[in-house]
C-alpha positions in Angstrom: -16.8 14.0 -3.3 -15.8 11.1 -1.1 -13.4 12.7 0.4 -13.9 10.1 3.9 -13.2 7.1 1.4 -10.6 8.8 -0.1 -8.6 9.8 3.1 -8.9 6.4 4.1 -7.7 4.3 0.9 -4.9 6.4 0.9 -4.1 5.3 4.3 -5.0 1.5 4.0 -2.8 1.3 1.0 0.0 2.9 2.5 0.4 0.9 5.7 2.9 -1.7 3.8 4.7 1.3 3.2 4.6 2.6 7.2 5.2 -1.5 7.8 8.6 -1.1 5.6 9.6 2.1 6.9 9.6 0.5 10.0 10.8 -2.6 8.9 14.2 -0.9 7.5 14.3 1.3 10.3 14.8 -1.5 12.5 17.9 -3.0 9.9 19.4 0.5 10.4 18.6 0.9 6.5 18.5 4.5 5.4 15.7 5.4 2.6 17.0 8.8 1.4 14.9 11.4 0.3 15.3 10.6 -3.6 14.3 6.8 -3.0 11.4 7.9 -0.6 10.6 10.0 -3.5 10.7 7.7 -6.2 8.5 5.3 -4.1 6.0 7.9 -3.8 6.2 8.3 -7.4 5.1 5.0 -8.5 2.8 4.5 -5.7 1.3 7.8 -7.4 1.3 6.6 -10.4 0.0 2.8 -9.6 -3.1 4.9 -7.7 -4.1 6.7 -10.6 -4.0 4.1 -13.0 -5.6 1.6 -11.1 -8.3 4.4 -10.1 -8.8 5.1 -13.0 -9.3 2.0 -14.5 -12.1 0.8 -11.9 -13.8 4.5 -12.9 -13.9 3.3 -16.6 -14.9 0.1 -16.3 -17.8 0.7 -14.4 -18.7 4.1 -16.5 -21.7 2.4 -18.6 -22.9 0.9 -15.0 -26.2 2.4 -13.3 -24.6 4.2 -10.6 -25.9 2.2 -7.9 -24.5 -1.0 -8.9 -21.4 0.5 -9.8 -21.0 1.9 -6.3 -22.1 -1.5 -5.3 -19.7 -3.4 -6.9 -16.7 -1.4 -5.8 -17.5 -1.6 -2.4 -17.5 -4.9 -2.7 -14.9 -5.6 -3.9 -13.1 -3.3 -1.9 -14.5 -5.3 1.2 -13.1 -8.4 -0.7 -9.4 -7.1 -0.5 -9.6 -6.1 3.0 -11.0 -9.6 3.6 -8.5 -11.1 1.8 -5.8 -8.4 3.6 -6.8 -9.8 7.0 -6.4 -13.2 5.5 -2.8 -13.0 4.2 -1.8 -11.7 7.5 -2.9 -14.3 9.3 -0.6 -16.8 7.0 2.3 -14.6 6.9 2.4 -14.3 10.9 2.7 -18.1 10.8 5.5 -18.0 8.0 8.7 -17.9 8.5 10.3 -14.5 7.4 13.1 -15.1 4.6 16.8 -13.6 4.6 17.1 -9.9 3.1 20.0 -11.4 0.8 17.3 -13.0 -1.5 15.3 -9.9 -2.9 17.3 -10.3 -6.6 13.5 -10.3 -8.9 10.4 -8.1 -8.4 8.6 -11.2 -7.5 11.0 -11.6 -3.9 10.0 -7.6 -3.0 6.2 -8.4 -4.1 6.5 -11.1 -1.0 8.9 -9.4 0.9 9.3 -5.8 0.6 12.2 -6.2 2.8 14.4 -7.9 0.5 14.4 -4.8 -1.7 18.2 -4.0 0.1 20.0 -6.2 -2.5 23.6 -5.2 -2.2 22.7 -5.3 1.7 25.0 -1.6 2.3 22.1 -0.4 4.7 20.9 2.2 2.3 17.8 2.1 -0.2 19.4 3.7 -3.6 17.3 5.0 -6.5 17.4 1.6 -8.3 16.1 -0.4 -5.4 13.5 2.4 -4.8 12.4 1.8 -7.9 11.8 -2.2 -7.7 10.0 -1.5 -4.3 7.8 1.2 -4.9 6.9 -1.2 -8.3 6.1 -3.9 -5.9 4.0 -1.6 -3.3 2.3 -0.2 -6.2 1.1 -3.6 -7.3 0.5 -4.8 -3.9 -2.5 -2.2 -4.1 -3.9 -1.5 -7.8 -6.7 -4.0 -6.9 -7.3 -1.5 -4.2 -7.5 1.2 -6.4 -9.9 -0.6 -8.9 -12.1 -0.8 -6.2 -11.9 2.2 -5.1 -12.4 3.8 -8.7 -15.4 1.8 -9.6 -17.4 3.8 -6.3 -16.6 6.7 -8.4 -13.5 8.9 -6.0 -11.8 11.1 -7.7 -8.5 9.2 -9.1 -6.6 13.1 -9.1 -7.5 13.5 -5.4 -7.0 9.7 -4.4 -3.6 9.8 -6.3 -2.4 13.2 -4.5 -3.3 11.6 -0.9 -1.6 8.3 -2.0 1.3 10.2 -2.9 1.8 12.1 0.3 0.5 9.2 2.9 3.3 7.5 0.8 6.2 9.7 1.6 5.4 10.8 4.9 5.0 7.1 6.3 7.9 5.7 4.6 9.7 8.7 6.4 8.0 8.5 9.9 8.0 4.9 9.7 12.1 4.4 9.6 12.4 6.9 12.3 9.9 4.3 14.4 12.2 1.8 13.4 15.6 3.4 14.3 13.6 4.1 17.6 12.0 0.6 18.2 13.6 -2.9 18.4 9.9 -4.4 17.8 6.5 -2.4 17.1 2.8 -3.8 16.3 2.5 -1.6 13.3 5.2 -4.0 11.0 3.8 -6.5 12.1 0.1 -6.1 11.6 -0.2 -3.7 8.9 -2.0 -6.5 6.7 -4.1 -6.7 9.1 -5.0 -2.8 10.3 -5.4 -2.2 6.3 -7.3 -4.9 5.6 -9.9 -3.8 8.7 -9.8 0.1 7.2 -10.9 -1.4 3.9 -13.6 -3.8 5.4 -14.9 -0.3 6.4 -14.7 1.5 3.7 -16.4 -1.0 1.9 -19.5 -0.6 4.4 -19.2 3.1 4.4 -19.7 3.0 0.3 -22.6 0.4 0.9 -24.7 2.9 3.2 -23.2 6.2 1.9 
């Protein structure tokens, strides 16, 4: 079993989610336990579909050039990752008061405070663990088509999930300012890039 590859996707996909722990933690915003779980939830869910997915598509494959394919494509995203950080750095962050559509949280996961009453409630939780979980289903395709086990890869999402979202608001009430928000694209994108090798050679 991969279980290298799968320690490590879990981990890539879930640095937004240490990124917006922070993020909030900074705001003073409070993600209670039921929202953190909720996230988890649908990050869970996202993972296994996604993982899944990738597995079937690549099923009547040779097993080489499945494993191929899914490594590269996993190297793709963290390509791409390392790419989209760069041009969010030089954006301009918007105001928290916009996040009213899934689309605004997909961009900025930030925005998912609507009302703006420093806490995360069960119905934002739900529009922002939607938008984590498709920030990384291309991920997961990836990651299914080298063949990891979508129960196992889903469990470790699930748990990487919780306990970074958790861990990364304490950070934030902590910190004024940390390097993890702000290059989270980036650090995932890298853990990817190396996944994608380790697949190639493994």
């Amino acid at each position: 079993m991969h279980w290298i590859s799968i320690i490590f996707i879990a981990l890539a996909s879930n640095l937004d989610n240490l990124g917006i722990g922070i993020s909030f933690g900074i705001r003073s915003t409070r993600i209670p336990a039921l929202s953190n779980g909720i996230i988890a939830v649908i990050t869970m869910l996202g993972t296994y579909v996604s993982v899944t997915l990738g597995e079937y598509m690549t099923a009547y494959m040779p097993g080489f050039a499945a494993n191929l394919l899914g490594a590269f494509m996993i190297l793709f995203i963290g390509v791409w990752g390392i790419v989209s950080s760069r041009r969010r750095a030089q954006a301009p962050e918007p105001s928290a008061a916009g996040g009213h559509s899934l689309i605004d949280v997909i961009h900025q996961p930030a925005t998912a405070d609507v009302d703006l009453n420093k806490v995360i409630s069960w119905k934002e939780a739900l529009t922002l663990g939607l938008a984590l979980a498709l920030n990384n289903m291309a991920t997961g395709f990836g990651a299914g088509a080298t063949g990891v086990s979508p129960l196992w890869t889903t469990v470790a999402a699930g748990l990487f999930s919780i306990v970074f979202i958790s861990c990364g608001t304490r950070i934030g009430l902590m910190a004024a300012k940390t390097w993890v928000s702000q290059y989270a694209d980036l650090i995932g994108g890298i853990l990817l890039i190396l996944i994608g090798i380790y697949e190639m050679v493994a």
